[in-house]
C-alpha positions in Angstrom: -33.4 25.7 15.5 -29.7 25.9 15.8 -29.9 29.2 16.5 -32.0 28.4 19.5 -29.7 25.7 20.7 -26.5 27.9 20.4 -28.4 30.7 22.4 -29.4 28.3 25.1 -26.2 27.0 25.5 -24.5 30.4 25.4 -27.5 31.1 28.1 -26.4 28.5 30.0 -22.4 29.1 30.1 -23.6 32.3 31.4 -25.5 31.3 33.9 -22.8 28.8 35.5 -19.7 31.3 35.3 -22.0 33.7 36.7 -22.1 31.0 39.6 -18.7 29.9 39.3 -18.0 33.6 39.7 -20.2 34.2 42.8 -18.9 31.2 44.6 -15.3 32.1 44.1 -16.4 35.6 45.7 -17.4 34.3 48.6 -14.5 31.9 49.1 -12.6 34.8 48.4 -14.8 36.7 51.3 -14.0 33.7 53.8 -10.0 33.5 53.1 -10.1 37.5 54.1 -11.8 36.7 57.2 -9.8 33.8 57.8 -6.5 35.6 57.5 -7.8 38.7 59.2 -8.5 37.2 62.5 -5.3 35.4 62.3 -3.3 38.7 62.1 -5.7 39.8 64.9 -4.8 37.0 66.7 -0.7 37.4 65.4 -1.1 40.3 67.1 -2.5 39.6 70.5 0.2 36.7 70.8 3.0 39.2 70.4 1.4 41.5 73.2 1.7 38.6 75.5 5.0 38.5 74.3 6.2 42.0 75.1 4.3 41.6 78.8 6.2 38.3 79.6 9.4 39.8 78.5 8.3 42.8 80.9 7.8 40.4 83.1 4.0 41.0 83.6 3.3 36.8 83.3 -0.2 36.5 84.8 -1.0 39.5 82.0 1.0 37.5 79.6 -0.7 33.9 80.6 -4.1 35.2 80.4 -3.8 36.7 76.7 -1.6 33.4 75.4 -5.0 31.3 76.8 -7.1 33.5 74.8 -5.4 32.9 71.7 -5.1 29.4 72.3 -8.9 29.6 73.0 -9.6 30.9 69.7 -7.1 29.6 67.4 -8.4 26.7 65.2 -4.9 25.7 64.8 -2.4 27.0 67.3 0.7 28.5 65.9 4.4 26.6 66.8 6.0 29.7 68.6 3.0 30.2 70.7 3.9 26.6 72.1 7.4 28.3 73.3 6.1 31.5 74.3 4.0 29.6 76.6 6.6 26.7 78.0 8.6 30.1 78.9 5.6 31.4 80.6 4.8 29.1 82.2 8.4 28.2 83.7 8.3 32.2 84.9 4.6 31.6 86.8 6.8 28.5 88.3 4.0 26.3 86.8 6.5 23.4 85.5 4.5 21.3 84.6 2.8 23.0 82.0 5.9 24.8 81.0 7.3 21.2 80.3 4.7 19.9 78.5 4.4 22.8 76.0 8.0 23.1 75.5 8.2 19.5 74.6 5.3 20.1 72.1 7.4 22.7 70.5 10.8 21.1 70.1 8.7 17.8 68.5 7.4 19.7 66.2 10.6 22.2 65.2 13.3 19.7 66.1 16.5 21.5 66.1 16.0 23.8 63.3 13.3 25.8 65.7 13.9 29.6 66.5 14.3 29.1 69.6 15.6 25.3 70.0 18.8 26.4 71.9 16.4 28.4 74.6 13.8 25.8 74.7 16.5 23.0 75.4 17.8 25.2 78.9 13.9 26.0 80.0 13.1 22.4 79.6 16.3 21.1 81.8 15.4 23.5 84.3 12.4 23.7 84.4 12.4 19.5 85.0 14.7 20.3 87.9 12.8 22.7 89.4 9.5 20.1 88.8 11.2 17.3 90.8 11.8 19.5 93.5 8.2 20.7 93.6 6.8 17.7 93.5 9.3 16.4 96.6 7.5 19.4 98.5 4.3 18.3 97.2 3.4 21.5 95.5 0.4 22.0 93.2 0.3 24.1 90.2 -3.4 25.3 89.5 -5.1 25.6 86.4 -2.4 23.5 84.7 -3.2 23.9 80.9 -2.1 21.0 78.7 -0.7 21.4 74.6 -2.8 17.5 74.4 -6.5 19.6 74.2 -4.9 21.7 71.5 -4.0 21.2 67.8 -0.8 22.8 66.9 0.2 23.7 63.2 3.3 21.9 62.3 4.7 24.2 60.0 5.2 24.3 56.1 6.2 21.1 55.7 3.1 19.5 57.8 5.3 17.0 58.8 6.8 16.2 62.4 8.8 13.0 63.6 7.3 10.3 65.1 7.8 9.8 68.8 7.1 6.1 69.0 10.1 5.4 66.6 12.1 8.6 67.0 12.2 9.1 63.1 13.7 5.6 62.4 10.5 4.2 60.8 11.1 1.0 62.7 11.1 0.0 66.5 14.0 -1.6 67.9 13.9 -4.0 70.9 16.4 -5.8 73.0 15.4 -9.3 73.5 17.3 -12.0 75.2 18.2 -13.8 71.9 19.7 -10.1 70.4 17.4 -7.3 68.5 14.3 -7.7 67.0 13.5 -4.8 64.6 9.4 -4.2 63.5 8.1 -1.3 61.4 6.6 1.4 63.4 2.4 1.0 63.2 1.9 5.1 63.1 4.7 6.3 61.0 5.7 6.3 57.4 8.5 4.3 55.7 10.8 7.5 56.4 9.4 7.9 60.2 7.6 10.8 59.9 3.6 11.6 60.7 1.3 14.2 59.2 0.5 16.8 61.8 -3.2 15.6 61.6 -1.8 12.0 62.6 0.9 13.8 65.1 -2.1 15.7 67.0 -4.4 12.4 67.0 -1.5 10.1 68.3 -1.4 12.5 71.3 -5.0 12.4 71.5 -4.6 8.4 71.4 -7.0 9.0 68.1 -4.2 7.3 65.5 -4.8 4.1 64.5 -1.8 1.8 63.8 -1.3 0.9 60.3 -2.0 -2.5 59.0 1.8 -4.1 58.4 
């Protein structure tokens, strides 16, 4: 009988490691494709690199949408690749808006935080003189429809309270000081709460 119960059991251990071993197989499976279409997609960024720094920008435009279109998360650098873009096609707007996204999310320790700093002054000169003339930029294509990976850390300062963790405001009786209702006690956000406070998804906190 307990020869029975041993072989059932040693059965049974088979049975689920044979399992365990079949499901890790095809995690294993989905990883590889994961990663593979991300170096497809790796690549295809940095040919709309090497065509914008040719200076072929509606080439380099149309291959940075396409990337965007099929990234699940969009990587940082393709947020500056396309601000620079952008400024080149003299769409402003959208050069702004994406080269904001990426010095938010890099701060100064970003690649290219010196380079993004000068596109961003001129290309907000260049805006305010547009929109005096009343141009329109078509097809504008904004970084808040996108999630954007924040990097290792998956951290990113918070814009409501600038990284303080609290909100300051000047009253007529002197400062009043309240905690921020998004961020952390160090005023920081996940990147999941970063990309749903620019979707106006995030929920304050209860304080």
């Amino acid at each position: 009988m307990n020869k029975l119960i041993i072989a059932g059991m040693l059965c049974f251990i088979t049975v689920v490691s044979l399992a365990q071993t079949q499901e890790e197989k095809i995690l294993q499976q989905v990883r590889d494709q994961e990663h593979a279409k991300n170096a497809a997609l790796m690549r295809k960024m940095d040919q709309g690199v090497d065509l914008m720094n040719a200076g072929d920008n509606l080439k380099a435009e149309e291959i940075f949408k396409t990337v965007l279109k099929q990234s699940k998360i969009v990587p940082t650098d393709l947020c500056f690749y396309f601000g620079k873009n952008s400024y080149q096609l003299d769409k402003y707007q959208q050069s702004i808006d994406w080269l904001n996204k990426y010095i938010e999310i890099k701060g100064t320790t970003g690649r290219f935080y010196e380079e993004s700093i000068s596109l961003l002054e001129l290309a907000k000169e260049q805006f305010l003189k547009v929109r005096n003339t009343d141009r329109k930029e078509a097809q504008t294509v904004f970084s808040l429809n996108y999630e954007v990976d924040c990097g290792p850390t998956g951290k990113v300062v918070c814009p409501v309270c600038q990284g303080e963790g609290v909100i300051i405001s000047q009253g007529a009786f002197g400062r009043t000081y309240k905690h921020c209702p998004y961020s952390d006690e160090h005023g920081l956000l996940t990147c999941e709460q970063y990309n749903q406070l620019l979707r106006g998804e995030l929920k304050a906190n209860n304080q």
